[in-house]
N, C-alpha and C positions, 0 to 999 in steps of 0.2 A: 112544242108540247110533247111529252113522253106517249109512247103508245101506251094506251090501256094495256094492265098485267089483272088475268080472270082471276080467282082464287083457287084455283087447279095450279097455274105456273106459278104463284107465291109458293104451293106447298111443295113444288116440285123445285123450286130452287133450295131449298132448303131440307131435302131427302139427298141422302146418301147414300151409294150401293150397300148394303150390309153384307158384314163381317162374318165372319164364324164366331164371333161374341153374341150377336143379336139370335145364332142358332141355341133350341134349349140342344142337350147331351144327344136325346135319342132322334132329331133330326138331323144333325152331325151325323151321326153313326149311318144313317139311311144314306144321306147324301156321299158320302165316300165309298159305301160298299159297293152303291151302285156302279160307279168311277170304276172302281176295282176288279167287277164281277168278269171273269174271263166269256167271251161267249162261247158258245157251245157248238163242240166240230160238228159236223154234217157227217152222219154216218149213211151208209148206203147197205140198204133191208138185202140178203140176198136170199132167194130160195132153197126150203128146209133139204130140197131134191136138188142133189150136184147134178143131177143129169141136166137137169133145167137152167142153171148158171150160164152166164154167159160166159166165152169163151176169156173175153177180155180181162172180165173181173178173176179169174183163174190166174192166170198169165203174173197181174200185181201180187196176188196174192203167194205165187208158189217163188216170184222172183226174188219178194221182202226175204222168204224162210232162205233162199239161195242165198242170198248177200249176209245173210245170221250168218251162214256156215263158213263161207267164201272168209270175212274177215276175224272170224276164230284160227280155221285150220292156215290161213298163208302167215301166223304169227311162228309157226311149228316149221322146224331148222327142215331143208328137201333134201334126204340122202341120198347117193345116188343108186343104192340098190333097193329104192320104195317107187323110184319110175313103173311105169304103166302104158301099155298102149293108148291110155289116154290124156295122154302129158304132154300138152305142148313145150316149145321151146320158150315162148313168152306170150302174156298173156293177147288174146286178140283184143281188137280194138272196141271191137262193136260189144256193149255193155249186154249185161246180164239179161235184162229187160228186155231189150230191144230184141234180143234174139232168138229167146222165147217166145215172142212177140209174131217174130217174122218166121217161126217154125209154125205157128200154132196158126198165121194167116195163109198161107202157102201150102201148107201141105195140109190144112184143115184138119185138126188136133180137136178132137171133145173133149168138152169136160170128163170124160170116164177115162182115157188116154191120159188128158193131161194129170190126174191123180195116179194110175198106174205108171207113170215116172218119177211120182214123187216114192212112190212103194217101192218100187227098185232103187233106190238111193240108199236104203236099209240093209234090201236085202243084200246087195253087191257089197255095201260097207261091211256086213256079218260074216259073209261068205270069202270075202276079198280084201285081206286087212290091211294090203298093200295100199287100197287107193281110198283118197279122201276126195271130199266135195275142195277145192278150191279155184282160184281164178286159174292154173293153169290145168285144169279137167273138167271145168265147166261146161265148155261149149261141146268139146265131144264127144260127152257123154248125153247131153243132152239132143242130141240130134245120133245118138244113136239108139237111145231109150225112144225115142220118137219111134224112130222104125222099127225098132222089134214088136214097141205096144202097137203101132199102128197094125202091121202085120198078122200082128199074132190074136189079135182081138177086134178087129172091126171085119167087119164082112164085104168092104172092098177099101182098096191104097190103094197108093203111089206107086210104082217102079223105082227099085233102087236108084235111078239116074235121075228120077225128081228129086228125091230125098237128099243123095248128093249133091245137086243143082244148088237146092233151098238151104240145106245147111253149108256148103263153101268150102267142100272137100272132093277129094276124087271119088270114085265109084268103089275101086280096088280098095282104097283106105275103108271106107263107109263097110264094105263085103267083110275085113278082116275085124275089124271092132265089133261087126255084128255079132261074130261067131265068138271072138273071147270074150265078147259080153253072154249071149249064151253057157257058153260053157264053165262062166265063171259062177252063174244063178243056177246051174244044175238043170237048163233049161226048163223051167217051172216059171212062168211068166204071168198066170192067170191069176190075178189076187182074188180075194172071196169080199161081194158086194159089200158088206159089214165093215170090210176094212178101208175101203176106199169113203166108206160114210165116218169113219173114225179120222180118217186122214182131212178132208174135208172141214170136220169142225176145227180139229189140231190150228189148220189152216187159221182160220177165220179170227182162232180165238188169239192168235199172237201176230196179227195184223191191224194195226189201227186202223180206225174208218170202214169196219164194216162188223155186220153184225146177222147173225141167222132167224128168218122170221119164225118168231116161237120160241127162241131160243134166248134163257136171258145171258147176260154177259159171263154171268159166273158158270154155264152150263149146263144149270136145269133146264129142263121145258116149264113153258107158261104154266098157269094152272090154263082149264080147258081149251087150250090149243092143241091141235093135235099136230106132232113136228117128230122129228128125228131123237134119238137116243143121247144121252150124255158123252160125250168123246172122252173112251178109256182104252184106245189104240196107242201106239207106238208113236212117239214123237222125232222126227228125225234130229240126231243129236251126233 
């Protein structure tokens, strides 16, 4: 004898998955867009005050604007009378990031340091037309913008011999860049707080994945938040 069939399994043998014909137009519409809808990146809030930042979030953010410039200026022919005491012979191994990374763990770089490197990038390019940001001037300029801002602006460093150590050159090289970097800035090293809060937003606003509390994307402030000014500083270009 056949097994009993309830009238639940009669109606179920005879339903069929539906079609996009059985959909009307605007559940169609709903049902794909959904499919469709990209999700939404994860930004990360940072504080309206760079002092407060973390070092680390610095670090991605000044690396992103480096690697902007690094792969503009290496498309541009190297003649050989545009060399610079900061011109390697080829470019080092260890990436952009990482090095900045490993200058800003080691030799303990603030946020106020790590912005008055990015302000020297400017000034030296205005003042010094010979030298550009690229992969073979990256690294020693960076680790010797490290020591002068360190020096020249915090209230206790390193010794030339750490700084040398942690950046991956001698001490004599590190002493001789310091003073052509010097002397190239007209030794005027101390940017005005204004400026390092213009550099800061600069920062944020052409780096994806992050964003300034108060601050909306396009660069006003909230209405009643009370945050930092509009970023109408110098962009490093």
């Amino acid at each position: 004898m056949p097994a009993p069939t309830s009238g639940s399994n009669k109606r179920n043998s005879h339903q069929s998955d539906p079609t996009p014909a059985d959909y009307d137009g605007a559940d169609l519409e709903r049902s794909q867009s959904k499919r469709l809808r990209p999700s939404k990146p994860d930004v990360k809030m940072l504080p309206t005050q760079y002092e407060l930042a973390d070092p680390r979030d610095m670090v991605v953010l000044i690396s992103s604007m480096l690697m902007e410039l690094i792969r503009f200026n290496d498309k541009i022919p190297l003649h050989q009378g545009r060399l610079t005491r900061f011109h390697s012979r080829s470019p080092p191994r260890i990436s952009v990031q990482d090095y900045l990374q490993r200058l800003t763990t080691h030799a303990t770089l603030s946020p106020p340091i790590l912005l008055s490197m990015v302000y020297y990038i400017d000034r030296l390019c205005a003042l010094y037309p010979a030298f550009t940001v690229s992969s073979l001037t990256i690294h020693r300029f960076l680790i010797t913008s490290a020591t002068v801002a360190s020096k020249g602006l915090s209230d206790s460093f390193w010794t030339n011999k750490t700084y040398a150590r942690v950046g991956g050159i001698g001490m004599t090289e590190l002493a001789m860049l310091e003073l052509d970097f010097l002397f190239r800035v007209e030794w005027r090293i101390v940017p005005q707080p204004e400026v390092l809060v213009d550099y800061y937003q600069s920062l944020v606003d052409r780096c994806d994945g992050f964003e300034i509390e108060g601050i909306c994307q396009n660069g006003s402030a909230k209405a009643g938040v009370t945050g930092i000014a509009p970023a109408a500083g110098p962009v490093p270009t």
